[in-house]
Structures are given as C-alpha cells and as structure tokens.
C-alpha positions in Angstrom: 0.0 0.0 0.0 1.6 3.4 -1.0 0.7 6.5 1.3 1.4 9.9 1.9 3.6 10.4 4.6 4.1 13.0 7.4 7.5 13.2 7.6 7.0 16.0 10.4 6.0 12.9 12.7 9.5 11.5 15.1 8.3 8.2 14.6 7.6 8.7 10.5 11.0 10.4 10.0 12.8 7.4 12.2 11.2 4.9 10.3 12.1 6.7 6.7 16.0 7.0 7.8 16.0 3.1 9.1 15.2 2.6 5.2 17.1 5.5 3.8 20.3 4.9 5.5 21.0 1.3 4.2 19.9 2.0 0.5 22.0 5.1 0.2 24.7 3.2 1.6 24.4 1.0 -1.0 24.6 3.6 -3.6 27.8 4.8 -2.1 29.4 2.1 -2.5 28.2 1.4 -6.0 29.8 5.2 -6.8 32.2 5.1 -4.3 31.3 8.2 -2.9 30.4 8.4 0.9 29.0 12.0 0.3 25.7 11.9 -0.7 23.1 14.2 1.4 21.2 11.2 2.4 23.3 9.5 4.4 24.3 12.7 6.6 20.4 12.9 7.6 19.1 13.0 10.9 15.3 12.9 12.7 15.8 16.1 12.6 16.5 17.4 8.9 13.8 14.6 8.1 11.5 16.9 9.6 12.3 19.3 8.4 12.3 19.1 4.5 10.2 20.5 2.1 10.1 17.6 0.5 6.3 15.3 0.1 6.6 11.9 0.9 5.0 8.5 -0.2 6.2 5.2 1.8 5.4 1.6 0.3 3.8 -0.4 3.4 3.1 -4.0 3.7 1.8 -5.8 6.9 2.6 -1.8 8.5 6.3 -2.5 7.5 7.9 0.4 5.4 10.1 -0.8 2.4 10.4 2.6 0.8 9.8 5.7 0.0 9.6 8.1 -2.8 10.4 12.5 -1.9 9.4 15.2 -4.3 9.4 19.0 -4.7 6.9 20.7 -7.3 7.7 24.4 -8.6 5.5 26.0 -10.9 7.4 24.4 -13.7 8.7 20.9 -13.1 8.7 18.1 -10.1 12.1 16.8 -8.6 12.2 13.7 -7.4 14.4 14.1 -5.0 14.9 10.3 -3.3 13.2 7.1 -4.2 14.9 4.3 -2.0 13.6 0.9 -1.1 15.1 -1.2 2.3 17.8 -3.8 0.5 15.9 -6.4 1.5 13.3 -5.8 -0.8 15.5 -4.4 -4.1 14.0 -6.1 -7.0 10.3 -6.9 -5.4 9.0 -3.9 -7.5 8.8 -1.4 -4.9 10.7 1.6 -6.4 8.7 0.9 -9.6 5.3 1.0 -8.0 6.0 4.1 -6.2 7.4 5.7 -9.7 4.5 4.5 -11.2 1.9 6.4 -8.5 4.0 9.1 -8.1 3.6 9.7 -12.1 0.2 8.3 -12.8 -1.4 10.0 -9.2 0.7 13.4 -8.6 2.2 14.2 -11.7 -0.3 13.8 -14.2 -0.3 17.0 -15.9 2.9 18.0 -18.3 5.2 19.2 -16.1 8.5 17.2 -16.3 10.2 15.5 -13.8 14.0 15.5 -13.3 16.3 13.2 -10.9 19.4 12.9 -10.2 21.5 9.8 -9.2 25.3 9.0 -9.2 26.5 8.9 -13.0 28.1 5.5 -11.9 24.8 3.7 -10.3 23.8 1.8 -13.4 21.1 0.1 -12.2 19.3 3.3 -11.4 19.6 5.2 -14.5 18.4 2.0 -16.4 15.7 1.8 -14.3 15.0 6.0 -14.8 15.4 5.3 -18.4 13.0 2.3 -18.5 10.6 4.7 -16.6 10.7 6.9 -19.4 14.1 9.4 -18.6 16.1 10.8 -20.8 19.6 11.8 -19.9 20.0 15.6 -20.3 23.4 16.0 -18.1 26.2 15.4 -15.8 26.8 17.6 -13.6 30.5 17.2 -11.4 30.2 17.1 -7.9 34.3 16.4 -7.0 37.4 15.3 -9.2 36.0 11.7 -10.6 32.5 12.1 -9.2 29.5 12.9 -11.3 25.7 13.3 -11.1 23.5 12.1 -14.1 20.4 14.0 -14.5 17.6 12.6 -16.1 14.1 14.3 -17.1 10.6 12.8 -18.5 10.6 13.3 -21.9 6.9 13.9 -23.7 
C-alpha cells in the first residue's frame, strides 16, 4: 500500500531514515562516494524538509519511499529508496509509477538525479521513461547524471 507520509512525525522520519540509510549506503558504494546528502540525515532534517513523501507499506512494514518538490514548472524527485531487502520486489517501480500516474499527471517534467556510476538506477529511470540531459561534477572523478521525463 503506497501512502502519503508525514515526515513531520518522530516516529515517520525514524522509520524513513531506518530505510534510507541502508539504500544510500548502497549507492555509495556502488559510486564510491560516501558523500551523498542522504546519508548525513538526521530525525531532525527529516522533519524538516520541504520535501512530500510516499512510503510503500506492507503488513505496516515500510520498504520505501519516494520525496518530491513541485515548482510552478517541473517536479524533482528528489529520493526514491527501497530497504535492501526488498531491491527487485518492485517497490521503487510501484512508487514511480503512482508518483507519475497520481501526482504528476499533468505536463510538467520530472527530473532526478543519481550517481553517474549507479547503473542500475539510470536503467531503471530510463525504463521509466528518462532521458539523460546531463552530468553535472560534484568532486574530481565524481558525477551526477540527471535525467528528465521526456513527452
């Protein structure tokens, strides 16, 4: 079941970093770089993002979560992360897929970003309907791909 969260909540925020922290982890590793804003979060900065989020339940057990920003032109999606012991059991696709078909749903694009070396999710972007429209350098051998709905 995929809900809108309130992140504002301790409890929420806690049980969105106990999923966050291992997946980002995980992409770390797959870009060897330890630096991505994720993994520096707290209860705290949880709370306190702008960010709307939608967390993936079953039997009241969160196994991930999709964060967005909307502007007047365009959506961010911001993180989509799923607990590691549920990668490939379609949860990052079903929360793409109600995050596009529910929220979106009008023309505005959507753009993410994700490590330039973490194949898996650009293939997955791309098979979501991404295009690649650039890289962006975040420190000497680390880049950002990012990738925006195309119409």
């Amino acid at each position: 079941m995929i809900v809108l969260l309130d992140h504002t909540e301790s409890e929420t925020a806690a049980q969105l970093l106990e999923v966050q922290i291992p997946a980002y982890r995980i992409e770390a590793e797959r870009i060897k770089f330890d630096g991505i804003p994720p993994l520096q979060d707290t209860i705290e900065s949880i709370q306190d993002s702008r960010e709307t989020f939608l967390g993936y339940y079953e039997n009241e057990l969160l196994l991930g979560a999709l964060a967005f920003e909307q502007s007047n032109d365009r959506f961010v999606l911001s993180r989509l992360f799923v607990g590691p012991a549920h990668f490939r059991k379609g949860v990052a696709s079903s929360l793409l897929q109600f995050f596009l078909n529910k929220i979106v749903r009008e023309s505005k694009p959507v753009t993410v970003t994700t490590g330039t070396a973490n194949l898996p999710a650009i293939a997955f972007y791309e098979k979501w309907g991404f295009a690649k429209i650039k890289e962006i350098t975040v420190q000497q051998g680390i880049t950002l791909t990012m990738l925006q709905t195309i119409d």
